[in-house]
C-alpha positions in Angstrom: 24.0 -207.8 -182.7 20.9 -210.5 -182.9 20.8 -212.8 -179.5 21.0 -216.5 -180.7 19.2 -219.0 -178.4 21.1 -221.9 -177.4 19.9 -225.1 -175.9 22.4 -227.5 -174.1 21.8 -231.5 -174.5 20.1 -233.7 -172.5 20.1 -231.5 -169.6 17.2 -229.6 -172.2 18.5 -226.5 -170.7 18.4 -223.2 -173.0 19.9 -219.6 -172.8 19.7 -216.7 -175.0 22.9 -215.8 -175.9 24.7 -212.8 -178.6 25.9 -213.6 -181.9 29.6 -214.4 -180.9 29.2 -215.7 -177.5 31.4 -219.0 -177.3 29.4 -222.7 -176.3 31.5 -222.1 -173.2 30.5 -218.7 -172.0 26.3 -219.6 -173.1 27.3 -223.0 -170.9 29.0 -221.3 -168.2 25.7 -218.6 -168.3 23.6 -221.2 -167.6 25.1 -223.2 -164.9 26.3 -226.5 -167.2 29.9 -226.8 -166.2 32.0 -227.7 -169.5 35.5 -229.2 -168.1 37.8 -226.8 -169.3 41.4 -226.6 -168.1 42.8 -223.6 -169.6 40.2 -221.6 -169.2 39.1 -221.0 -172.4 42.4 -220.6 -174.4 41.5 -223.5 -176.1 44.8 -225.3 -175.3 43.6 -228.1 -173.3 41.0 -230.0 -175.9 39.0 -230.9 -172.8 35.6 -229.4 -173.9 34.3 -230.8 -176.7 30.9 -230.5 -177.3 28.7 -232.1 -180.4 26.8 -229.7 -182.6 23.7 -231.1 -183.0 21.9 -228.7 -185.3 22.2 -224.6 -185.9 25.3 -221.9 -187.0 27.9 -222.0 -185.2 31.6 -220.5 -186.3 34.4 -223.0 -184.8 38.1 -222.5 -184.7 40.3 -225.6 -185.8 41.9 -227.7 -183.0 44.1 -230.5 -183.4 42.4 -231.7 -180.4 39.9 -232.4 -182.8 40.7 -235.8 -185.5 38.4 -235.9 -188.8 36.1 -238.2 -187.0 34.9 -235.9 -184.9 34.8 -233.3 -186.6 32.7 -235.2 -189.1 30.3 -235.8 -186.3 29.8 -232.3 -185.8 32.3 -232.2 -182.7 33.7 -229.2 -181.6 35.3 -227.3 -178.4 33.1 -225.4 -176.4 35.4 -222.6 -175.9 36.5 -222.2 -179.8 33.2 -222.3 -181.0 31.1 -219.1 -181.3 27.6 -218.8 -181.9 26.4 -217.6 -185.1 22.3 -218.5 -184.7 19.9 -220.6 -182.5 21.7 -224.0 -181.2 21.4 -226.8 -180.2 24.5 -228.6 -178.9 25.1 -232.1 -176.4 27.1 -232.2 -173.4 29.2 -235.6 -173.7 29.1 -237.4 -169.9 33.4 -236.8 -169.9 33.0 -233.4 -170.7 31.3 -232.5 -167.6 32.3 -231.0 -164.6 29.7 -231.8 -162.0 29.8 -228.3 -160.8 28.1 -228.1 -157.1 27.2 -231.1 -156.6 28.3 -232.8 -153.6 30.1 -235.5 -153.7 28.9 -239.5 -152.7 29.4 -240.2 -148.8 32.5 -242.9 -150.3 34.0 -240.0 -152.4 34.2 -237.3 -149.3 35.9 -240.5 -147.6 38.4 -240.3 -149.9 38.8 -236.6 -150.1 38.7 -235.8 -146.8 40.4 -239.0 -144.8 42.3 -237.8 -142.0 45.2 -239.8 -140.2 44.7 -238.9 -136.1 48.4 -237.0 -135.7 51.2 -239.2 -137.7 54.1 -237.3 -135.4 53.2 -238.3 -132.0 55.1 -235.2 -130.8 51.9 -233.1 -132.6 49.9 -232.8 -129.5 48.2 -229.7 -128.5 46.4 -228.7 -125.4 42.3 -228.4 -125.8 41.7 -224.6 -125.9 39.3 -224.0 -128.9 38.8 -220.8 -130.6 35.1 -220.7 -129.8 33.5 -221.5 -126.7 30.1 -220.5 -124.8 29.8 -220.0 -121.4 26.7 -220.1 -118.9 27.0 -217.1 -116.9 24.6 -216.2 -113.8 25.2 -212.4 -114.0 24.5 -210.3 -110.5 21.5 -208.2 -110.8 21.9 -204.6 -111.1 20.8 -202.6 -107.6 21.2 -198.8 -106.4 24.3 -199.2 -105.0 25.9 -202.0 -108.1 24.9 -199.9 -110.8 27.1 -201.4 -113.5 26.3 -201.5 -117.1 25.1 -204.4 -118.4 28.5 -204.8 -121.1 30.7 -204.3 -118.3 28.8 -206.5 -116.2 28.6 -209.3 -118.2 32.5 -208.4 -118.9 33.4 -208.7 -115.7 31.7 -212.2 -115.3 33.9 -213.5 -118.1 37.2 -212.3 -117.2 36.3 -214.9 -113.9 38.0 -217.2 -116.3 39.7 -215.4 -118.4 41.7 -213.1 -116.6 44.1 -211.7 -119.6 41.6 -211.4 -121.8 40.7 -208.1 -124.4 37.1 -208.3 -124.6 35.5 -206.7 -127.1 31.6 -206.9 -128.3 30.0 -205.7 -131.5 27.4 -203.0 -131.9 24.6 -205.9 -133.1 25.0 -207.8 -130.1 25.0 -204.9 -127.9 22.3 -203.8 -129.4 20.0 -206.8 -127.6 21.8 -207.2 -124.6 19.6 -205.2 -122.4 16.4 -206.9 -123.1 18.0 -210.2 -123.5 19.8 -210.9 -119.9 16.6 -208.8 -118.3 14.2 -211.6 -120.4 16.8 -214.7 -119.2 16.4 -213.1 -115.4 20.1 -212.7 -115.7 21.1 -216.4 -117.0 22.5 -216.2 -119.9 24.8 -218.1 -122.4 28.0 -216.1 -123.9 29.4 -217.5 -127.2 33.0 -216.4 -127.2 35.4 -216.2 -130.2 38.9 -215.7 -130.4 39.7 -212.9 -132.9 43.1 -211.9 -133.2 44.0 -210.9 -129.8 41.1 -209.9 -128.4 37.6 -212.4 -126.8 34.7 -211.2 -128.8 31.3 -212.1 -127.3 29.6 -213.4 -130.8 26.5 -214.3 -129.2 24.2 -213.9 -126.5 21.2 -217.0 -125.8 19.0 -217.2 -123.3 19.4 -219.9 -120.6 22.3 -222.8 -120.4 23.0 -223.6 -124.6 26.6 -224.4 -123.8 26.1 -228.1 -124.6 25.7 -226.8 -128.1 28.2 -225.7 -129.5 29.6 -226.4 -133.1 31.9 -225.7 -135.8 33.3 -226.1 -139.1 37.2 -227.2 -140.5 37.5 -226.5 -144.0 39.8 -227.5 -146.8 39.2 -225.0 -149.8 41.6 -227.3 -152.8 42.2 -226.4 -156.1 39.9 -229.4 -157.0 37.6 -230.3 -154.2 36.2 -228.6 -151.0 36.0 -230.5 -148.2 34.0 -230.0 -144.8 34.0 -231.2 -141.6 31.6 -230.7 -138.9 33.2 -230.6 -135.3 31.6 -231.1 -131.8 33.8 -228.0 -130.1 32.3 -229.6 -126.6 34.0 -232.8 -126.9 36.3 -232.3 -130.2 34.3 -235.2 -132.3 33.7 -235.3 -135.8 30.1 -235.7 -136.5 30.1 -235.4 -141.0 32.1 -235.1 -143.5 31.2 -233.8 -146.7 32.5 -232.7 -150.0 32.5 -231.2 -153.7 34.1 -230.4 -156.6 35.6 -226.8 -156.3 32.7 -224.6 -158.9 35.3 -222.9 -160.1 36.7 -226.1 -162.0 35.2 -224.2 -165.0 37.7 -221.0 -165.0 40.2 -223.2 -165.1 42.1 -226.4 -164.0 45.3 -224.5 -162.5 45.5 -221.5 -159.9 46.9 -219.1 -162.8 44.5 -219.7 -164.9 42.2 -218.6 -162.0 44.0 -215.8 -161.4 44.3 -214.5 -165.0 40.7 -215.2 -165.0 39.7 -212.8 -161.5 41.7 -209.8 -163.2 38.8 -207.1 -162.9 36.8 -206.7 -159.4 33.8 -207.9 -160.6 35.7 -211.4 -161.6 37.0 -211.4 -158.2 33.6 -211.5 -156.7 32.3 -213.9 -159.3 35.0 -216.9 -157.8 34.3 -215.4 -154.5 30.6 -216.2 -154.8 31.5 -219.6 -156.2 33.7 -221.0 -153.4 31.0 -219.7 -150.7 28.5 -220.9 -152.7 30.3 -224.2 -152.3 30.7 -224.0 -148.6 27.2 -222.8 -147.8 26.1 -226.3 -149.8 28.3 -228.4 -147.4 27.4 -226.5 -144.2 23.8 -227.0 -144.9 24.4 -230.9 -146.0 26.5 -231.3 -142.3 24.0 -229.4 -140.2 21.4 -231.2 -142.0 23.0 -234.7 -141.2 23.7 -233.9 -137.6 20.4 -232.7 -136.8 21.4 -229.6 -135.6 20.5 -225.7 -136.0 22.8 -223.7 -138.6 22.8 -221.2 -135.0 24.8 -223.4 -133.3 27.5 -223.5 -135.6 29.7 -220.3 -134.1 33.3 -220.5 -135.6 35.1 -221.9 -139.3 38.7 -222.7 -139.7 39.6 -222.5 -143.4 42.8 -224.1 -145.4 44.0 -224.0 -148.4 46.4 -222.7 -150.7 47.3 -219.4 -151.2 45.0 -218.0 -154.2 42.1 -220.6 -153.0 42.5 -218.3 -149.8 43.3 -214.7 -151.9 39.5 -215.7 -153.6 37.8 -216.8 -150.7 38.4 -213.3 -149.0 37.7 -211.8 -152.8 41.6 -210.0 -152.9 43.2 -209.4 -156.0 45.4 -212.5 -156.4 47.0 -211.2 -159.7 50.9 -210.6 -158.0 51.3 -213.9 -156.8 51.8 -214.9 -160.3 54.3 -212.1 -161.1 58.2 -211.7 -159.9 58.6 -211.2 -157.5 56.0 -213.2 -156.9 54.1 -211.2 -153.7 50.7 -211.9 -152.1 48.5 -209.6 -150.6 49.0 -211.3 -147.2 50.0 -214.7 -145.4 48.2 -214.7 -142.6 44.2 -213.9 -142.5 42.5 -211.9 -140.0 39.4 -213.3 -137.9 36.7 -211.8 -139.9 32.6 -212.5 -139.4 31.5 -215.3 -141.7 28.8 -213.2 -142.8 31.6 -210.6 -144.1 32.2 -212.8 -147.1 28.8 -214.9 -147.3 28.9 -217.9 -145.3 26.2 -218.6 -143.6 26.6 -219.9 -140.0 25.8 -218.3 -137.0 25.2 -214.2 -138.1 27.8 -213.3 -135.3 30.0 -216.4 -136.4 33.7 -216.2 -137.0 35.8 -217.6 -139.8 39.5 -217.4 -139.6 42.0 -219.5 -142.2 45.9 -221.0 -141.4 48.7 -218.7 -142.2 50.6 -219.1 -145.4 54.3 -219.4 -146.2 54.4 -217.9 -149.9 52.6 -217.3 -153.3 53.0 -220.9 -153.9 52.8 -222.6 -150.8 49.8 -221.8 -148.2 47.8 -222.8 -145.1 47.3 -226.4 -147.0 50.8 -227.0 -146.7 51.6 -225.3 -142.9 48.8 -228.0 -141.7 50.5 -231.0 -143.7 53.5 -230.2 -141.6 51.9 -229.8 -138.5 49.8 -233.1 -138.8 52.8 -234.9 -139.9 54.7 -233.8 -136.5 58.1 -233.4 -138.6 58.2 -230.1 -137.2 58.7 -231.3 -133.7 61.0 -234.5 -134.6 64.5 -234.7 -134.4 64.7 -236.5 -137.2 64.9 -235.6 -140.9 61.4 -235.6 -142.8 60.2 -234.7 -146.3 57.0 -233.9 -147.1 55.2 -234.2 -150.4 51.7 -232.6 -150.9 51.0 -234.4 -154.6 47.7 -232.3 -155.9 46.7 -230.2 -158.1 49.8 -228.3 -157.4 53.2 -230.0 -155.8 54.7 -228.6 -152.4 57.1 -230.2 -151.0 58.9 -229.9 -147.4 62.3 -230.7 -146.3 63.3 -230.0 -142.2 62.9 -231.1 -138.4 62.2 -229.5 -135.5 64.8 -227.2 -135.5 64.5 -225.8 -139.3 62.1 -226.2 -142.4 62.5 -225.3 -146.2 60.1 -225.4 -148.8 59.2 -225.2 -152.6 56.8 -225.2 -155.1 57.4 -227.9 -158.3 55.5 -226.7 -161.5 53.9 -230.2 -161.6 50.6 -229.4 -163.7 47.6 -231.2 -162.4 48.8 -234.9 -164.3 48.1 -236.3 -160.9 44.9 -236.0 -160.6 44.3 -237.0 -164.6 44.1 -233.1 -166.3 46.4 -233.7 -169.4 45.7 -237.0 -170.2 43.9 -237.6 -173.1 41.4 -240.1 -170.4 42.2 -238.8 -167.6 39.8 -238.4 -165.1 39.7 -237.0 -160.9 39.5 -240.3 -158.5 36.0 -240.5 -158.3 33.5 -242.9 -159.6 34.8 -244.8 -162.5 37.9 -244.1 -162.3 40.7 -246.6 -162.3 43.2 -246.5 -159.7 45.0 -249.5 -159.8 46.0 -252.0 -162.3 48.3 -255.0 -162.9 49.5 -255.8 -166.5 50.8 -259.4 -168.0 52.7 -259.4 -170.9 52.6 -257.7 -173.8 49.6 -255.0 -172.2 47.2 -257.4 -171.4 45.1 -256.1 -168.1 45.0 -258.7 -165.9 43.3 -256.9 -163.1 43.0 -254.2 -162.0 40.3 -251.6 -159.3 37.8 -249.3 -160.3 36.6 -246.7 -157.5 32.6 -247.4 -156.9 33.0 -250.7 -159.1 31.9 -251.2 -162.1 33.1 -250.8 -165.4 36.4 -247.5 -165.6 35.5 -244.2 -167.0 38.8 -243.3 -167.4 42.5 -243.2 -165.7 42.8 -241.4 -162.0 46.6 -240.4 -160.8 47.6 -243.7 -159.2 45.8 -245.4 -161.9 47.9 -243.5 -164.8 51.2 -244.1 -162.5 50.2 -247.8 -161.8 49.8 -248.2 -165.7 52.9 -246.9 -166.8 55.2 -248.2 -164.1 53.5 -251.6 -165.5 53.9 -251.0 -168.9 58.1 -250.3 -167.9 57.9 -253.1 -165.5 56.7 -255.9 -169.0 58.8 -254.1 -171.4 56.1 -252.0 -173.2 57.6 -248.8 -173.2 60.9 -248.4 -172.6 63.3 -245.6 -169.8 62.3 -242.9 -171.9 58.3 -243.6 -171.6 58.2 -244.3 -175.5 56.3 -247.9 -176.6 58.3 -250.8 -177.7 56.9 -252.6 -180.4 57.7 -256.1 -180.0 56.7 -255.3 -176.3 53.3 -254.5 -176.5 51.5 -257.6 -178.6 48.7 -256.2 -180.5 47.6 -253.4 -178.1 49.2 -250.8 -179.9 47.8 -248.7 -182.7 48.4 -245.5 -183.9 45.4 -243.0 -183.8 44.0 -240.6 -186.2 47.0 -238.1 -185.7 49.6 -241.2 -186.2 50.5 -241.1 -182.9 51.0 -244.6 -181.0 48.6 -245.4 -178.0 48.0 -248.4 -176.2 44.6 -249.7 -175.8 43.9 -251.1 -171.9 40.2 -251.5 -172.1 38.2 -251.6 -175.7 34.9 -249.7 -175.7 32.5 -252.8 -174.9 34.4 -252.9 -171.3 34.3 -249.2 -170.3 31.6 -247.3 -168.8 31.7 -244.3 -171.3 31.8 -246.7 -174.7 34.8 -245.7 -175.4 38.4 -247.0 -175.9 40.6 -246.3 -172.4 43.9 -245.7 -174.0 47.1 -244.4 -173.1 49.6 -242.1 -175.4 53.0 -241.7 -175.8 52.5 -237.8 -175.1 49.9 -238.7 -171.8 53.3 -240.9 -170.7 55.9 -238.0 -171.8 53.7 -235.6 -169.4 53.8 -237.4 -166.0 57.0 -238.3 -166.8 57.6 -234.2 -166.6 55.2 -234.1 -163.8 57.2 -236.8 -161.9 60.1 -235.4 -162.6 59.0 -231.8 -161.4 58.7 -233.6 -158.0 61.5 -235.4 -157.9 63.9 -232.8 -159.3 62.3 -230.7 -156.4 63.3 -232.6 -153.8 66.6 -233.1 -154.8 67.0 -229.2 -155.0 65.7 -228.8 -151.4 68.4 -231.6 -149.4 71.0 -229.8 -152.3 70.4 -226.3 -150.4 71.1 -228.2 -146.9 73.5 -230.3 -148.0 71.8 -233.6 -147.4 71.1 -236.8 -149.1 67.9 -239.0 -149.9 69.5 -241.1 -147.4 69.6 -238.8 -144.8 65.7 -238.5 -144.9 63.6 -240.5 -142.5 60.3 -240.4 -142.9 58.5 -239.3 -146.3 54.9 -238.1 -145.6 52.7 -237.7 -148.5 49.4 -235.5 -148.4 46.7 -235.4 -150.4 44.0 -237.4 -151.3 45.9 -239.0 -154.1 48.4 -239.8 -152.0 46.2 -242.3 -149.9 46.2 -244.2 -152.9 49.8 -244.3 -154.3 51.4 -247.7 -154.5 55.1 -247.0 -153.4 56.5 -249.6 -155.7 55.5 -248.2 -158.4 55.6 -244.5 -158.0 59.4 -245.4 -157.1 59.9 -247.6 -160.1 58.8 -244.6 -162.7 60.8 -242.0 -160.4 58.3 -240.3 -158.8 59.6 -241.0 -155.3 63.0 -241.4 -154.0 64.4 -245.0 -153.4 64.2 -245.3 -150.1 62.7 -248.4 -147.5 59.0 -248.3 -147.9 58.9 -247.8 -144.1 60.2 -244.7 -144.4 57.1 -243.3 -146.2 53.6 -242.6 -144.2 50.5 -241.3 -146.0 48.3 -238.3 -144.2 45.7 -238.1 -146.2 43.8 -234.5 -146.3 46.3 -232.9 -144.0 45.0 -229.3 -145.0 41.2 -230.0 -143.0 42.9 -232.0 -140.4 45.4 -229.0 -139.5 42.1 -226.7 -139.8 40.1 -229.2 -137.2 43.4 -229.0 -134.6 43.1 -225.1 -135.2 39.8 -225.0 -134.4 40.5 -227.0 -131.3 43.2 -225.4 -130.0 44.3 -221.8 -130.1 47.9 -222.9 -129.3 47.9 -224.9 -132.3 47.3 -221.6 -134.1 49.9 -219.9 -132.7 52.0 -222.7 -133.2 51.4 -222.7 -136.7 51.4 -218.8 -137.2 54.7 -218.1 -134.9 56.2 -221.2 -135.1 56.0 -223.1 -138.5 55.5 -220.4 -140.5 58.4 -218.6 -139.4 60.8 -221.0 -139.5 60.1 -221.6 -143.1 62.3 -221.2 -145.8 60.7 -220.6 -149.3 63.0 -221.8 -152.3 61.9 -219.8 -155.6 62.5 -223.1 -157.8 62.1 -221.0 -161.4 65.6 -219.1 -160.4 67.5 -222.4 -158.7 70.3 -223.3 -160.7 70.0 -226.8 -160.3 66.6 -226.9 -160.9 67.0 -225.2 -164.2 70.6 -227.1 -165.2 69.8 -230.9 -163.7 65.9 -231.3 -164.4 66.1 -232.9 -167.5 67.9 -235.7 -166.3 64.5 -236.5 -164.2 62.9 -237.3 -167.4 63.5 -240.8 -168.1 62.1 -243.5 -166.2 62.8 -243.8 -163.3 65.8 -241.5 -164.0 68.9 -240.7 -166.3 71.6 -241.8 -163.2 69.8 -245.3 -162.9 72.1 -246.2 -160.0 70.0 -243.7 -158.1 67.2 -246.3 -158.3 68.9 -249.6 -157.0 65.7 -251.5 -156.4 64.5 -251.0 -160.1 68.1 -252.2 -161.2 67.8 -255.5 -159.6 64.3 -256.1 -160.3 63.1 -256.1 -156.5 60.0 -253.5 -156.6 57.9 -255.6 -154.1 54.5 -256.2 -156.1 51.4 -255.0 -153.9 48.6 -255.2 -155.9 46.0 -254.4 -152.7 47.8 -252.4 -150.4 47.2 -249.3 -151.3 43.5 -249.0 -151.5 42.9 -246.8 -147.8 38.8 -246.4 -148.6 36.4 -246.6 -150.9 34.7 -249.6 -152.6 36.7 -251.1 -155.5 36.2 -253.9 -158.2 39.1 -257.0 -158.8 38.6 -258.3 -162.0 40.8 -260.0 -164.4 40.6 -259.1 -167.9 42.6 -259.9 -171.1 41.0 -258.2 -174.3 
């Protein structure tokens, strides 16, 4: 088998690759992300590539029209190479893999609210501190050893404590506390239920003491760096999750990390990612990487299966099992993360396959667990969990949403970052009359609130009508029909987009929020069914997730997406998932509180076997719903039209526009 060299465009990048190697795999070789969704089963039509010269052998796609292919398009991960190459990596193809995100765009990832549920208080007991300790000197007659000695001087202030030390640190002790003349610095770490001594410095270092709150998402990784001394957070940083590339979903993931070797290769990936941000926030702070002694880590349950490099492959098989829910305190250094060498890393327990640490700290942050009241909670991601309970009871599912929210599906769809629009207005007949763009500028594509702002619109002026398809006489002369003959409305020609390109939006990009909607909606309606409760009943609707921060409640009610309820009944959280990792950190009886409290009261509702689930959710997929009288607001017209309020951060461009 000859090798073929192929060279990737403009990056000027090349790799030798053999004779049947797909554009992906050569791509992936060489560290070029391609955005591919499925992971390679060409299914998604997300990485096309052009061709630019060479033998290549390329499957046929239907995401592919006859102009494109014309131009010597073709996907990435259908196309095998047949000689040397040279092929160009289109800007919306890309997955920025790595890199970190802007300072506005962590903002917006990682926004925190300060405790929503007032009740959510937790005393300050972190899981790491250090202690100046003036040990007694060793004579004839106090002839200690220097472990026990320095044991003893802990326990002053710890009296139930199991101490425990490892070999490396015991190793210097001697010479150390004999060099320090017996003054000496013990970093302490809670690990399971035993007080490790991490760390021995030389001298008073107690003033510096630091650690890390991480949220590992499907999508992004986000990072913040916290004082433990006085529980402040100094940076925040983020990126897009490297292993984007493997796929867009957790099962493609996990279908991907099927051998060991796989496993180790998203392992390295995600601490890759996290050593990046670490060094960006120590680097920011102006402090050593030594200093930083402990890291909290949240997320879902795979994201946390491949963090700890554990075969994932049951959660995705009935009856659907994990290899555990709650992590043990391991050393950082165990997996690759590179913090203090004696530094801890722990993550939040997890309820089930499908709903994990992520979702425990959503609940905690929200404080519904310690109200009185009824509360719901909607985590609207890459993947949909959703909470129903109070303080006395919680239940919780997992909806099959697909990632429509965060613009995966949609033929231009994009993740809320730069370029992206997230909030528009229309007149009539389609005509944009303004409308935000994150970062300014000119859009790139359509972000979740932007896609769910645009076709709440397009119902609202009577462009497409209750079962998301377009209305002719509706939509002026916006509408075409493409290549394939399917219809698509045109919201910003190519001269006003960033990319050159028409922004449009299909009847089938409209068909799947409308499933993704009503996964979400049909999900909450089966959790208040299993307690016998009504939307009514429900007091306070907290929504998670960084695409949450940017929902307009109007108009996520008007399509169905959220329940009809008083708008002050719903309360955004933002990144809930680091938030609950920063109170772990901070508290060890938040940690217990999450691990013997929250999780265990929490009942998991297999959706995939419900019966009304199976039987009722079709009737979610019209907009807002089939049983309209479930939506009184949208039946008399009285949607309350906010065309600022939900922007939370980020810079964003009003402009008025009628093409």
């Amino acid at each position: 088998m000859k090798n073929c060299t192929v060279t990737f465009l403009p990056d000027n990048k090349s790799v030798v690759a053999s004779e049947g190697k797909t554009l992906l795999e050569a791509a992936q070789a060489i560290g070029i992300s391609i955005n591919s969704v499925c992971a390679g089963d060409g299914v998604c039509g997300k990485c096309k590539v052009q061709v630019k010269s060479g033998k290549v052998k390329a499957q046929p796609s239907i995401f592919l029209n006859r102009e494109e292919i014309q131009q010597g398009m073709a996907l990435a991960c259908q196309t095998a190479v047949e000689g040397d190459v040279v092929v160009e990596v289109p800007q919306e193809t890309r997955v920025v893999q790595g890199a970190q995100l802007t300072s506005e765009d962590a903002v917006r990832f990682g926004s925190v609210t300060e405790m929503v549920g007032k009740q959510a208080v937790f005393s300050y007991k972190p899981l790491c501190t250090k202690e100046f300790l003036v040990l007694p000197q060793p004579t004839i007659s106090d002839c200690v050893p220097d472990q026990e000695r320095l044991f003893h001087e802990v326990l002053r202030n710890h009296p139930e404590a199991v101490m425990q030390m490892d070999l490396s640190v015991l190793r210097h002790l001697a010479d150390k506390v004999r060099k320090s003349d017996w003054k000496i610095t013990a970093v302490l770490g809670q690990r399971c239920k035993s007080l490790e001594v991490t760390d021995i410095e030389s001298g008073d270092t107690s003033e510096k003491n630091f650690g890390i709150a991480v949220d590992i998402g499907t999508t992004t990784v986000v990072a913040h760096l916290v004082n433990i001394r006085d529980s402040a957070t100094l940076a925040t940083k983020a990126k897009y999750n490297s292993q984007i590339p493997f796929g867009e979903d957790i099962i493609s993931r996990i279908m991907f990390a099927s051998t060991q070797e796989r496993r180790a290769q998203m392992q390295k990936l995600v601490v890759d990612d996290i050593n990046g941000l670490v060094a960006a926030l120590v680097m920011d702070a102006k402090i050593r990487l030594h200093d930083v002694n402990f890291m909290v880590c949240s997320g879902n349950t795979t994201m946390i299966h491949m963090l700890l490099a554990l075969d994932a492959s049951n959660i995705r098989r009935d009856p659907y099992v994990p290899s555990l829910s709650i992590s043990p305190t391991i050393r950082a250094s165990e997996v690759g993360i590179a913090i203090n060498p004696g530094g801890l890393l722990t993550a939040l327990p997890c309820v089930a396959s499908y709903v994990g640490g992520d979702i425990v700290a959503d609940v905690v942050v929200s404080g519904m667990s310690r109200s009185p009241e009824l509360s719901l909670l909607m985590d609207l991601g890459t993947n949909g969990e959703l909470v129903l309970g109070n303080n006395e009871w919680l239940v919780c599912c997992s909806a099959s949403a697909g990632p429509s929210f965060e613009g995966v599906g949609i033929s231009c769809g994009m993740r809320a970052t730069h370029g992206a629009l997230e909030r528009l207005n229309l007149g009539k007949g389609g005509c944009v009359v303004d409308f935000a763009v994150v970062g300014g500028g000119k859009p790139m594509g359509l972000c979740g609130s932007g896609i769910i702002d645009t076709i709440g619109e397009l119902l609202r002026v009577g462009c497409i009508d209750r079962a998301g398809r377009f209305v002719e006489d509706g939509c002026s002369t916006h509408l075409r029909r493409n290549d394939d003959g399917e219809r698509e409305i045109v919201l910003f020609a190519s001269a006003e987009t960033k990319v050159g390109k028409d922004i449009v939006l299909k009847e089938s990009d409209i068909q799947n929020l409308i499933r993704s909607k009503g996964s979400i909606y049909m999900a909450a309606e089966c959790l208040l069914d299993y307690v016998n409760c009504t939307f009514e009943d429900v007091r306070h609707v907290y929504i998670a997730g960084g695409f949450g921060n940017y929902l307009r409640i109007p108009q996520a009610i008007s399509i169905g997406l959220l329940p009809d309820l008083p708008h002050d009944r719903f309360h955004f959280i933002g990144n809930g998932s680091v938030q609950g990792a920063k109170l772990a950190l901070l508290s060890e009886d938040a940690m217990k509180y999450m691990t013997e409290q929250v999780v265990r009261s929490m009942t998991y509702l297999e959706l995939s076997t419900h019966h009304k689930y199976m039987n009722e959710y079709s009737s979610c997929l019209f907009l807002p719903h089939t049983n309209i009288e479930k939506f009184p607001s949208v039946i008399n017209n009285q949607a309350p039209r906010r065309g600022m309020e939900a922007r939370r951060n980020g810079e964003t461009a009003e402009m008025s526009l009628c093409h």
